[in-house]
VEXLUMTOR-349278 format. One line per field, with one value per residue: x, y, z of N, C-alpha, C in turn; residue in one letter. Coordinates in steps of 0.1 Angstrom, whole numbers. Layout:
// residues N
n.xx	c(X;...)
n.yy	c(Y;...)
n.zz	c(Z;...)
ca.xx	c(X;...)
ca.yy	c(Y;...)
ca.zz	c(Z;...)
c.xx	c(X;...)
c.yy	c(Y;...)
c.zz	c(Z;...)
resn	c(A;...)
//
This chain:
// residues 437
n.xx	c(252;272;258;259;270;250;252;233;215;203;207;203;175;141;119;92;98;110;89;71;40;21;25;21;-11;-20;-13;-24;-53;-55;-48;-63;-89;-86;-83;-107;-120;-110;-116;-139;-149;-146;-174;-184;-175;-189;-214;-218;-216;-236;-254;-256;-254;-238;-204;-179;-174;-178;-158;-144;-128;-101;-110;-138;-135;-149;-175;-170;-175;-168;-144;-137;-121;-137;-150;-134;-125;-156;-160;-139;-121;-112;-127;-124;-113;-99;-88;-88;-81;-60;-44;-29;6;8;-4;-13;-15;-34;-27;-56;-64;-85;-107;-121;-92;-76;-72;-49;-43;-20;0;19;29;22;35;62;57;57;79;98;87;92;121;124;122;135;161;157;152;182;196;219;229;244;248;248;218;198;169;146;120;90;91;68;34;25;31;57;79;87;84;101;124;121;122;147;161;157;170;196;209;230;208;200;179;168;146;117;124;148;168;195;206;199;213;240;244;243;267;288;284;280;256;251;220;192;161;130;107;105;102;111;135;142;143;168;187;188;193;216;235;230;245;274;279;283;255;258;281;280;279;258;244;220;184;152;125;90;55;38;32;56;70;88;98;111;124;145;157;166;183;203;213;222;237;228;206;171;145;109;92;63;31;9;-15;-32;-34;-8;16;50;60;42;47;73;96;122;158;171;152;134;108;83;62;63;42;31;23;18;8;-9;-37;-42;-65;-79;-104;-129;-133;-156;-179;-170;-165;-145;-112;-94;-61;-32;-44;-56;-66;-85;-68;-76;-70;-68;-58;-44;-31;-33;-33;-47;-57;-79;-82;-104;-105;-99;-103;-81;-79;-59;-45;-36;-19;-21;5;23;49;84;112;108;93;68;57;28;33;29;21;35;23;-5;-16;-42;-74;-93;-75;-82;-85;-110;-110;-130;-142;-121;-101;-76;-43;-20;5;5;14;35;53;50;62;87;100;108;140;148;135;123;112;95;62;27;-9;-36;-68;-95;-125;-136;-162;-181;-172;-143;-110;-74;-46;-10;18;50;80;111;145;170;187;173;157;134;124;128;116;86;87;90;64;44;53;50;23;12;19;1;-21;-21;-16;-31;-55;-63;-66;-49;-37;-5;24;61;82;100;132;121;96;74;63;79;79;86;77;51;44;21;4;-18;-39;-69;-90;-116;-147;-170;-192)
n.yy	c(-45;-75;-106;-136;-165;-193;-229;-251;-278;-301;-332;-334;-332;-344;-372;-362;-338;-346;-356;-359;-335;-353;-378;-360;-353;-377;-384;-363;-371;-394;-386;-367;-380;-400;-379;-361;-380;-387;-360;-368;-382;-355;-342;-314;-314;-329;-332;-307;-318;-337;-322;-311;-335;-346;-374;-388;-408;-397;-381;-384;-372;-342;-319;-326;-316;-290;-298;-299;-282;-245;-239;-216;-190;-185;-209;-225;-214;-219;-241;-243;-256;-285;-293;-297;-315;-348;-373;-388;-361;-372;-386;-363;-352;-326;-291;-258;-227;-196;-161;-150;-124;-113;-124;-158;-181;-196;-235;-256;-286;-316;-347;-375;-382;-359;-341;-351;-348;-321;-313;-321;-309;-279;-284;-289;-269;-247;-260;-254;-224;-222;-226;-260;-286;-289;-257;-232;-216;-186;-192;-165;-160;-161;-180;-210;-207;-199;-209;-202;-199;-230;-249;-235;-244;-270;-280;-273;-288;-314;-309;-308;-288;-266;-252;-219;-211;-186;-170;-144;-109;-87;-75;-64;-89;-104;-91;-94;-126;-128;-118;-130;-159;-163;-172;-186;-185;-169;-171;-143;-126;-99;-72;-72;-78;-54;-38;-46;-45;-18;-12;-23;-10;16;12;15;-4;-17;-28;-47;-65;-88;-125;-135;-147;-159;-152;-162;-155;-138;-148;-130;-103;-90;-65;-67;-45;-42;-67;-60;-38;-54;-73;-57;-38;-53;-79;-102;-132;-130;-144;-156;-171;-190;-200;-211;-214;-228;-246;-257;-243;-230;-233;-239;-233;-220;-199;-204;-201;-198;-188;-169;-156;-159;-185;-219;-240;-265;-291;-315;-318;-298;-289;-261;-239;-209;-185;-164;-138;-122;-136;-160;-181;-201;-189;-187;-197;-176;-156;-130;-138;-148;-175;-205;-232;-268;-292;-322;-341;-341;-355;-354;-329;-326;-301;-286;-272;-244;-208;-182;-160;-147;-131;-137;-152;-185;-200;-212;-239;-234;-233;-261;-280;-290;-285;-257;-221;-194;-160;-133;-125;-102;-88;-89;-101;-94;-77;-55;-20;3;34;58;46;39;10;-3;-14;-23;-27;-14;9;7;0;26;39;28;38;61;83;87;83;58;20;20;24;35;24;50;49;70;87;113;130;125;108;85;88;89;82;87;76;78;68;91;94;96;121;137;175;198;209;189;171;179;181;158;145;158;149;124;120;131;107;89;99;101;74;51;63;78;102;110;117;127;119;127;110;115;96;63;72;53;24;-4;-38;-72;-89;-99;-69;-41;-30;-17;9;12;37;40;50;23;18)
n.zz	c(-45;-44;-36;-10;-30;-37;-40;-59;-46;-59;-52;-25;-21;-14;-21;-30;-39;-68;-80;-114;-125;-129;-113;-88;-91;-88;-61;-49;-54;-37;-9;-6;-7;17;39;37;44;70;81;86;103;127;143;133;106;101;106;84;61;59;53;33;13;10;11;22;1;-21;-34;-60;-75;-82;-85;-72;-48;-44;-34;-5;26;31;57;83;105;124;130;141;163;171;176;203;230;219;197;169;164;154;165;196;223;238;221;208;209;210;212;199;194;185;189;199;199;186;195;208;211;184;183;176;171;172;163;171;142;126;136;127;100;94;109;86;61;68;72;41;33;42;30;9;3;4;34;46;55;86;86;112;122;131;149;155;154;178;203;219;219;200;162;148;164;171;149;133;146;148;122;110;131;118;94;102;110;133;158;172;193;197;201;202;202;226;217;217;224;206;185;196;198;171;163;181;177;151;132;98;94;94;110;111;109;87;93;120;113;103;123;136;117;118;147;149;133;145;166;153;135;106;86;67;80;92;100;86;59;46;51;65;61;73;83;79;56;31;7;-23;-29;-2;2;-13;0;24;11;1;24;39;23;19;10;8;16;14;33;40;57;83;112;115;92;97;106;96;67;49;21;2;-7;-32;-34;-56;-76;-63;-73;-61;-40;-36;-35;-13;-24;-18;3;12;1;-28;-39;-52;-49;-55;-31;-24;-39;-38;-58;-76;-94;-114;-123;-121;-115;-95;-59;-30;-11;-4;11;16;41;37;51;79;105;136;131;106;83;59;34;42;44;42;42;28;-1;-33;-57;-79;-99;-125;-117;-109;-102;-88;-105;-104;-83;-80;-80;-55;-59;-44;-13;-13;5;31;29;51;61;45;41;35;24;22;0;-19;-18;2;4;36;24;0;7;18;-5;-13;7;10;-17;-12;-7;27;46;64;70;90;96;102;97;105;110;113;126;123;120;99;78;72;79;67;81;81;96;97;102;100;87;111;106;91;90;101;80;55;65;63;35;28;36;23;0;-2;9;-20;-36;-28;-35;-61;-63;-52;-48;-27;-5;17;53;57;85;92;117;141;152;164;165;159;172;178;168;179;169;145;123;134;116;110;125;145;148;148;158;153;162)
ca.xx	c(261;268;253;266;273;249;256;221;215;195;209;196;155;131;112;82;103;112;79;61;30;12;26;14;-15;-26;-9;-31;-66;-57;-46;-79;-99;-81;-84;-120;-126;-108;-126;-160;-148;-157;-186;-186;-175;-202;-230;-220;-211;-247;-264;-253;-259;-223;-203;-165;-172;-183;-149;-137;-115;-96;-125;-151;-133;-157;-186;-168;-180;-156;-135;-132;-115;-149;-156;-123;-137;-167;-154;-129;-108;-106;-141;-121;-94;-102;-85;-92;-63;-45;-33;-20;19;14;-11;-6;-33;-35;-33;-71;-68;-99;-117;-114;-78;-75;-61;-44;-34;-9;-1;37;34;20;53;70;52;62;93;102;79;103;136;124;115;153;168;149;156;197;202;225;229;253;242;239;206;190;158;142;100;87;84;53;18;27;39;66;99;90;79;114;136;124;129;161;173;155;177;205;214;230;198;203;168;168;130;116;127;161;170;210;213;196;228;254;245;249;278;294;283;282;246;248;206;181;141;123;101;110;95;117;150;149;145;177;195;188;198;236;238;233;260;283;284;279;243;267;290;272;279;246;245;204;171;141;113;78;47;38;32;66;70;96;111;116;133;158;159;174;202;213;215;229;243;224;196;162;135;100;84;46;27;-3;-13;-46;-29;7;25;56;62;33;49;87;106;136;164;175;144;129;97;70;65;60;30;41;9;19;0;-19;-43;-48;-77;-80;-115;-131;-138;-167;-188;-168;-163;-130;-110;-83;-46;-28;-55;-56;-78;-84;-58;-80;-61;-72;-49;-53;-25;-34;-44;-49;-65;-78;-90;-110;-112;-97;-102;-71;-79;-47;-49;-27;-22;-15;16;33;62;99;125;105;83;56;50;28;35;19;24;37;6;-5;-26;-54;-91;-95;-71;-85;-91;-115;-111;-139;-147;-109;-95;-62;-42;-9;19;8;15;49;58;56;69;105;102;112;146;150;118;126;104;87;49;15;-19;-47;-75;-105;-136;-139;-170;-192;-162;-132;-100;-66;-27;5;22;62;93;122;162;177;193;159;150;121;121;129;103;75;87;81;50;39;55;40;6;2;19;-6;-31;-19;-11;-37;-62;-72;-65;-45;-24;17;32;68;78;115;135;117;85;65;61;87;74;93;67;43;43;12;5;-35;-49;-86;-93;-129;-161;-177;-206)
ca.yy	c(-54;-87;-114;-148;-180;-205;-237;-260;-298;-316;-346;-332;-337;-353;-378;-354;-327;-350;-360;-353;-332;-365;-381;-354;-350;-391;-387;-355;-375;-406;-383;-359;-388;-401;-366;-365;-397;-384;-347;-365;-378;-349;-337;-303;-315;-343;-320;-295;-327;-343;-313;-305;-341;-348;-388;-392;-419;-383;-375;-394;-363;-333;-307;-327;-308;-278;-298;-299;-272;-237;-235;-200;-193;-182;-222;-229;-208;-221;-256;-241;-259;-297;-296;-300;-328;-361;-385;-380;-354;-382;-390;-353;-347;-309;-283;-246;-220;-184;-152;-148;-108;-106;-134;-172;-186;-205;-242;-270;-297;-325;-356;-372;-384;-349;-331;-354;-343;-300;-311;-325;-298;-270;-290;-291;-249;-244;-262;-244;-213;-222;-233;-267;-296;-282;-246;-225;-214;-187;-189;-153;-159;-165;-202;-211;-211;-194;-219;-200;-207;-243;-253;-234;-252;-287;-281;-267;-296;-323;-308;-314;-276;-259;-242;-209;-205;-170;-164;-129;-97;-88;-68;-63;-99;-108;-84;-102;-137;-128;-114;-140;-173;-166;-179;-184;-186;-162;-171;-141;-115;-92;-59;-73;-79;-44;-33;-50;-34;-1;-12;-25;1;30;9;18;-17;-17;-37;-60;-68;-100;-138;-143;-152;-163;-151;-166;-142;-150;-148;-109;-94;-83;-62;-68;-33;-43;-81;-53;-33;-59;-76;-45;-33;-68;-86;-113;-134;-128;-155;-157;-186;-192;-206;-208;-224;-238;-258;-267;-236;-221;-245;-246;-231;-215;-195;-212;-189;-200;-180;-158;-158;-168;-192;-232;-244;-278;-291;-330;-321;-289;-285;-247;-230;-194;-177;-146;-137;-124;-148;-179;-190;-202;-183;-195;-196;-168;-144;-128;-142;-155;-183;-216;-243;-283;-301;-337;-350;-339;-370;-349;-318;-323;-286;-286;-259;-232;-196;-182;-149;-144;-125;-141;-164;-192;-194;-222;-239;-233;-244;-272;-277;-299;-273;-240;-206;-186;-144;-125;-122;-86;-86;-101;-99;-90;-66;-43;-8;9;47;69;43;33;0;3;-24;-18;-28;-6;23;1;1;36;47;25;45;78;86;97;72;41;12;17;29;26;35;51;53;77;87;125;131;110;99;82;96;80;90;74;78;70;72;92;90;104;128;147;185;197;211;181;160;184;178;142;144;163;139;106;121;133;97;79;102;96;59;45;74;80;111;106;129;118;128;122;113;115;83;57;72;41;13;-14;-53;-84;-102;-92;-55;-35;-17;-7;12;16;38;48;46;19;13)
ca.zz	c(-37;-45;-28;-13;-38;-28;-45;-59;-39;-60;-45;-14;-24;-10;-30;-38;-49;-80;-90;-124;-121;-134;-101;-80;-88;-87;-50;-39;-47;-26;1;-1;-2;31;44;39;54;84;88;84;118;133;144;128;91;94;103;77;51;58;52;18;12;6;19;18;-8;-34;-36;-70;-85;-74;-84;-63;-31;-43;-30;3;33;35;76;88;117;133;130;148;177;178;188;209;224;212;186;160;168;145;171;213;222;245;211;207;216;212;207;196;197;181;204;207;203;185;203;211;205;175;188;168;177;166;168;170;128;122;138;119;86;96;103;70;50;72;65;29;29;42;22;-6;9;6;41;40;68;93;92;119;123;145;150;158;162;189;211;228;219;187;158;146;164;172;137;128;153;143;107;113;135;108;79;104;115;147;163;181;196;204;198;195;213;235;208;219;228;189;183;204;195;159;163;184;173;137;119;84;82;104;106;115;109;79;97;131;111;96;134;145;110;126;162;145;125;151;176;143;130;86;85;59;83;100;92;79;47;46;59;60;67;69;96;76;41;27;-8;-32;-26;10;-1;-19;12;29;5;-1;32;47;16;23;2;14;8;20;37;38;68;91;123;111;89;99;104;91;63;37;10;3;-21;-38;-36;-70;-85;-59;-81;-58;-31;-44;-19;-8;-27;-18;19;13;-17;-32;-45;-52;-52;-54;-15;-22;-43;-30;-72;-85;-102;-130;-119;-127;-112;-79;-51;-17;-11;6;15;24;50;34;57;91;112;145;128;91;76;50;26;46;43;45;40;22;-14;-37;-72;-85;-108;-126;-111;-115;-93;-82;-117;-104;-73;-85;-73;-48;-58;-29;-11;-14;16;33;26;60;66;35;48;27;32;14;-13;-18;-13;4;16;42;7;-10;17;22;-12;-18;15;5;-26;-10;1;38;50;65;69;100;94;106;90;117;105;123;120;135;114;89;67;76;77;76;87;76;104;92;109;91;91;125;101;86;96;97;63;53;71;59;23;23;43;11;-15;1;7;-32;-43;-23;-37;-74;-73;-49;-51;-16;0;38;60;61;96;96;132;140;154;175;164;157;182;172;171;181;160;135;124;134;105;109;142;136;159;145;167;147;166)
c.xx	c(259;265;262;263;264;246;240;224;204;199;204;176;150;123;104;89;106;103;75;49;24;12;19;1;-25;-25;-19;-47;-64;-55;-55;-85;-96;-82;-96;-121;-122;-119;-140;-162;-154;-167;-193;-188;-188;-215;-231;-220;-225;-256;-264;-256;-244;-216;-189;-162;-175;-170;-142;-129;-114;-108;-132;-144;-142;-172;-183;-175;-163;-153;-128;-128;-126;-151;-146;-122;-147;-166;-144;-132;-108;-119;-138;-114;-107;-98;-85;-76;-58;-35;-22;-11;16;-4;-4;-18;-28;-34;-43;-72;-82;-111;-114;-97;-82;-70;-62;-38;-29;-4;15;39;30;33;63;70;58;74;100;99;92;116;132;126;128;160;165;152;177;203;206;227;243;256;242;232;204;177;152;127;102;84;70;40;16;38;54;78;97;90;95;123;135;129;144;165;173;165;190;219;221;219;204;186;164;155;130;124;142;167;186;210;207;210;240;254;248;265;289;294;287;271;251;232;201;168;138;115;104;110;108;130;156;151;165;190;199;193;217;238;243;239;271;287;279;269;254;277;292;279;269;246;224;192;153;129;99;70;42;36;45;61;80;108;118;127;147;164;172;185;207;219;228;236;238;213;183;151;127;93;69;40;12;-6;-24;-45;-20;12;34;60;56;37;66;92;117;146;170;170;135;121;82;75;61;56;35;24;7;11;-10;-30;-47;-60;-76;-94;-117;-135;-152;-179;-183;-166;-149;-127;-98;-68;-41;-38;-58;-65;-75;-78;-74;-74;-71;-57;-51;-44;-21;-35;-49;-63;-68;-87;-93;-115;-107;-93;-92;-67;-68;-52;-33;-28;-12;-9;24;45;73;109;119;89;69;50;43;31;29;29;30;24;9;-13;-34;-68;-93;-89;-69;-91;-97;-122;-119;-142;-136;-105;-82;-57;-25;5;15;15;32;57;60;63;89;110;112;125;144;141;124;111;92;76;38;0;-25;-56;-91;-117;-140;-154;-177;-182;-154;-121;-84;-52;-22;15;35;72;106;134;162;179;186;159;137;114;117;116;91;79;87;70;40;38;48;24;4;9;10;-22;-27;-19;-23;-50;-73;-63;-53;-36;-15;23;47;73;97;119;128;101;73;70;70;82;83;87;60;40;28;12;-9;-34;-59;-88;-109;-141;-173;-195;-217)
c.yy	c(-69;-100;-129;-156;-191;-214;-240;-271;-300;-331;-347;-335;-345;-360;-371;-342;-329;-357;-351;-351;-342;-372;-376;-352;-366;-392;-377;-360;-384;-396;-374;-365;-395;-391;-362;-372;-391;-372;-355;-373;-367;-339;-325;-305;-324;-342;-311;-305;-332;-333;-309;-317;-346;-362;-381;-397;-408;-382;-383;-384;-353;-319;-311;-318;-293;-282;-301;-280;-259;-240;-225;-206;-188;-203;-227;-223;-212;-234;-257;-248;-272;-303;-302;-313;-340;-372;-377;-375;-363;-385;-376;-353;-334;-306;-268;-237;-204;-175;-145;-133;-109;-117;-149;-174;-195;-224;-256;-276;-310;-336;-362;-379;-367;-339;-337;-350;-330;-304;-312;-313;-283;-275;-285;-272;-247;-247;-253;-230;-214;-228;-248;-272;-290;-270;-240;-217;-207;-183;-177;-149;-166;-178;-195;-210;-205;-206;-217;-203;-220;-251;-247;-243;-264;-291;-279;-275;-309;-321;-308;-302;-271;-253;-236;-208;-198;-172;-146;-121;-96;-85;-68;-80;-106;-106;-94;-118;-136;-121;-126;-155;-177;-176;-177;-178;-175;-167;-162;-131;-101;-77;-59;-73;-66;-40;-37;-50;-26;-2;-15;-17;18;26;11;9;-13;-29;-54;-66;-82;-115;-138;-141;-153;-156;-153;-162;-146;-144;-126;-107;-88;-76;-69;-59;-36;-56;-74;-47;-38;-70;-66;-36;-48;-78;-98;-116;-136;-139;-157;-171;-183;-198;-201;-213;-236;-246;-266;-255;-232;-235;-251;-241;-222;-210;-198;-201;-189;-192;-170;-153;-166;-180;-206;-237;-264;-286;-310;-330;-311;-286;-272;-248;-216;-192;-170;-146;-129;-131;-163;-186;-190;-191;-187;-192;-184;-155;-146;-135;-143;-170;-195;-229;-256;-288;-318;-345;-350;-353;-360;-341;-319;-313;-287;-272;-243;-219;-188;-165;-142;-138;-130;-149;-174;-196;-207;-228;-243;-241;-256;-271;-283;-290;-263;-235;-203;-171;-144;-125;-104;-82;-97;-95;-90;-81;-49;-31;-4;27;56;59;31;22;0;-12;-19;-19;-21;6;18;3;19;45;40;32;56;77;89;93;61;36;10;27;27;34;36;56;61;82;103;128;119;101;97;89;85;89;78;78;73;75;75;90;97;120;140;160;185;201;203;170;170;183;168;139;149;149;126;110;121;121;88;84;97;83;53;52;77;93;103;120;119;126;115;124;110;92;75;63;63;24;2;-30;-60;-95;-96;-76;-53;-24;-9;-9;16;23;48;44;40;12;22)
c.zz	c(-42;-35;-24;-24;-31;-41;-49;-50;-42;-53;-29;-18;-22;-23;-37;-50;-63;-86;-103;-119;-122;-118;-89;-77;-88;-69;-41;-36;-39;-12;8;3;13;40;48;48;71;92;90;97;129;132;135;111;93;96;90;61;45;50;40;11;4;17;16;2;-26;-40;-48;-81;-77;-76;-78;-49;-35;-35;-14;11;35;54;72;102;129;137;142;162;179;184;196;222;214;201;173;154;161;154;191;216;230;231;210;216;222;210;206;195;193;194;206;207;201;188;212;206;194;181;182;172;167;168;161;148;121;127;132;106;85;95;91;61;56;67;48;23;34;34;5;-4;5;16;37;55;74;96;105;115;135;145;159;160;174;191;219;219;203;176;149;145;169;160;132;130;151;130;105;111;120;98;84;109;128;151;171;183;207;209;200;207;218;221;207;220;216;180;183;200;180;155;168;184;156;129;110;80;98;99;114;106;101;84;114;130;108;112;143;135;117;134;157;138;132;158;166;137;115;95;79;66;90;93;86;64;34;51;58;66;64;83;93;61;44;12;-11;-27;-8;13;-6;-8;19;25;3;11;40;40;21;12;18;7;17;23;43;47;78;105;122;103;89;112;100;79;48;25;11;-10;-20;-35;-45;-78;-78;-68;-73;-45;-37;-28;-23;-13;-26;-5;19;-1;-23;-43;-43;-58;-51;-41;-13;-30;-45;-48;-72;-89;-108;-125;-127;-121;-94;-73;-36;-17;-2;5;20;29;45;42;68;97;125;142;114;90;63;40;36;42;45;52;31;5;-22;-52;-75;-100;-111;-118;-120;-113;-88;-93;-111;-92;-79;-70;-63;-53;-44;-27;-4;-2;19;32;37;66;52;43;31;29;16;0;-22;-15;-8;9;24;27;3;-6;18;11;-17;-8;13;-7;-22;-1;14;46;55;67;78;94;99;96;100;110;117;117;127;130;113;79;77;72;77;74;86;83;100;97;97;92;103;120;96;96;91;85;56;54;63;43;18;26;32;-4;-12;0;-10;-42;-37;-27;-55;-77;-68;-49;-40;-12;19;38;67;75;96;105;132;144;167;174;165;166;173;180;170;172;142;137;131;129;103;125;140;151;157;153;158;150;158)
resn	c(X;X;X;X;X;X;X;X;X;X;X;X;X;X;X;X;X;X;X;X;X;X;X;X;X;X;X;X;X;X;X;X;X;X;X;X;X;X;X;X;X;X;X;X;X;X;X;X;X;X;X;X;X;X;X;X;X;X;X;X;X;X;X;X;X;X;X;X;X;X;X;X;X;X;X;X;X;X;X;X;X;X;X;X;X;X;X;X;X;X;X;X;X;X;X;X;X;X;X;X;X;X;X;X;X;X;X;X;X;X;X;X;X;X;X;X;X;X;X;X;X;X;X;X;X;X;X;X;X;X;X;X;X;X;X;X;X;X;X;X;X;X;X;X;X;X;X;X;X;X;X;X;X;X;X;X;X;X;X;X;X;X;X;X;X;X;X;X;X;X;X;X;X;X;X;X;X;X;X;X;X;X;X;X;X;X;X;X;X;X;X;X;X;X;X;X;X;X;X;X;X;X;X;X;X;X;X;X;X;X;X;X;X;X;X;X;X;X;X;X;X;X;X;X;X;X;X;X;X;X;X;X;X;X;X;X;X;X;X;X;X;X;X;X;X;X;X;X;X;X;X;X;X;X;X;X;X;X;X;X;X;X;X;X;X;X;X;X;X;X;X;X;X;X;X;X;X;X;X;X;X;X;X;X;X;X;X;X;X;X;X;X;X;X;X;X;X;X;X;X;X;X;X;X;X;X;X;X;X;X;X;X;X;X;X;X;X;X;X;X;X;X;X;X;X;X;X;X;X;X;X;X;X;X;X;X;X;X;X;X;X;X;X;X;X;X;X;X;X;X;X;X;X;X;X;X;X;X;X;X;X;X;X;X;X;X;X;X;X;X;X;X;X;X;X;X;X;X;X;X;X;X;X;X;X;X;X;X;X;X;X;X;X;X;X;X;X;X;X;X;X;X;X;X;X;X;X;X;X;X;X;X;X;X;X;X;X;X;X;X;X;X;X;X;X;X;X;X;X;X;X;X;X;X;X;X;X)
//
């Protein structure tokens, strides 16, 4: 299927976007060293700064940031809530704060030149994406305490768009508003758009039949085969955007849709490093790693060295030469299941379940422990259309490609329609339901 026509706008670009790397990278030490200076503000960097025997005044090139301290998001709980904040929060407009499943909430806060900063860096990641000033736009994450659809909606409006701010969920009325307003661009949830395919699809609407034109997905690990999934299903261009809450949110990095090659990390406010996650060393562009990020142009919140957890590399830049890459990120450190010895991560299970006819996209892994080993099930929802012949002869083929390509053993139960719990947000693609005590 062929896709829309979207034009280039260089004449649209922001200043950075037309720098030489030489420029860039003269502009990222003054703004480390400023960045520094701010975290050693507080308390936490200036215990952890002293102790290593490290000043602000160290910092006289872009490799001294290795003798800075790593921030995990254990650190960002332990000064919950305002431990971390560089100026007293009266200065903060906003705050935003993680949803605490697996402990403390994460909570960042902002200050009104720092929502100016997102907004711009979002504006900049649309436009890069294809969106174009006058756009409609509907935004489809979630508002509130999550940075998602606010961090969308201001970018949006900055680059000068219609906002529709849906936010997540209300499935038919996600429907109806696309139907009757007519977006060109969607922000949500790659795993939530295919959900609201399926829903227009089984009211007898063609997937392709939509205004949209755009979608800018993000807040999730996608594959490749799934970026195909959905131009071909929707005639639309699909382009991933990159983001966190601990250092902006949705915003820190974007794929062009000119080259759909990677995401180009906005490295005029955030600074990358990729090291190995378990011995914390560098490791050479072009080679997988753990993604850590510095905020050098927070004032509210400056993050230093942040763990990202993300698995990912850095890759020359293209459409925006002086930007590198970021890979797709293949996973996260943290969400590695390791079944009998095996490394597994949820893409890989994604990529070969889009492989197979007669499979859609919905999946989960569950991993258990009835014994002394673990066990895991690939729980995957099939077409409407499947018997059970049918379903027992993919349940076959997925298990002995998941034993051939990734070389773990699992049991495939295909579950008819509506089998697998459907997210308004972020999939849930691991259920650990093993008695790890």
């Amino acid at each position: 299927m062929s896709l829309p026509e979207i034009t280039p706008a260089p004449d649209l670009f922001d200043e950075a976007e037309n720098w030489s790397v030489d420029q860039l990278r003269s502009e990222q030490l003054s703004r480390l060293q400023d960045g520094v200076r701010r975290a050693y503000r507080v308390e936490h960097y200036r215990r952890q700064m002293d102790e290593r025997g490290v000043h602000p005044d160290d910092i006289k090139d872009l490799a001294d940031v290795r003798l800075l301290p790593f921030t995990t998001k254990a650190d960002l709980r332990e000064n919950y809530p305002f431990g971390m904040f560089a100026v007293p929060r009266e200065e903060c407009v906003r705050v935003h704060a993680s949803s605490g499943t697996t402990g403390r909430p994460t909570v960042v806060g902002y200050t009104k030149g720092d929502i100016e900063v997102w907004a711009g860096l979002v504006a900049r990641s649309l436009r890069a994406s294809g969106v174009r000033p006058g756009d409609l736009v509907q935004v489809s994450y979630g508002y509130g305490l999550f940075t998602g659809g606010l961090g969308a909606h201001y970018g949006a409006e900055r680059l000068g768009c219609t906002v529709i701010p849906m936010s997540g969920g209300q499935t038919e009325k996600q429907i109806q508003l696309i139907t009757d307003f007519g977006p060109r661009a969607i922000m949500v949830t790659p795993s939530y758009f295919l959900a609201l395919l399926d829903h227009l699809e089984a009211t007898g609407r063609p997937a392709d039949s939509t205004s949209l034109e755009i979608g800018v997905f993000g807040a999730e690990p996608w594959t490749e085969a799934m970026r195909q999934e959905i131009q071909e299903r929707a005639g639309m261009h699909a382009c991933d955007i990159f983001g966190l809450s601990e250092m902006m949110g949705p915003g820190v990095a974007q794929e062009c849709v000119e080259t759909k090659d990677g995401l180009h990390l906005w490295e005029d406010h955030f600074l990358p490093e990729i090291i190995d996650p378990v011995t914390e060393e560098p490791v050479p562009d072009g080679e997988v790693g753990e993604l850590v990020l510095t905020a050098m142009t927070r004032e509210a919140m400056p993050v230093l060295r942040y763990r990202t957890r993300d698995l990912t590399a850095l890759l020359p830049g293209t459409a925006r030469p002086a930007f590198r890459r970021m890979a797709k990120v293949t996973g996260r450190s943290d969400d590695l299941m390791i079944v009998r010895g095996v490394n597994v991560f949820p893409t890989q299970i994604e990529e070969l379940v889009l492989e197979l006819p007669g499979l859609t996209p919905h999946f989960q892994c569950v991993l258990t422990r009835p014994g002394r080993m673990d066990e895991l099930t690939v729980n995957v929802e099939g077409s409407p259309s499947l018997g059970q012949e049918e379903r027992d002869r993919l349940s076959r083929e997925l298990a002995h490609r998941i034993k051939s390509r990734i070389g773990t053993t699992a049991q495939v139960v295909v579950l008819g329609e509506g089998g697998i719990e459907r997210s308004v947000g972020k999939a849930r693609r691991i259920v650990d339901q093993r008695d790890l005590r």
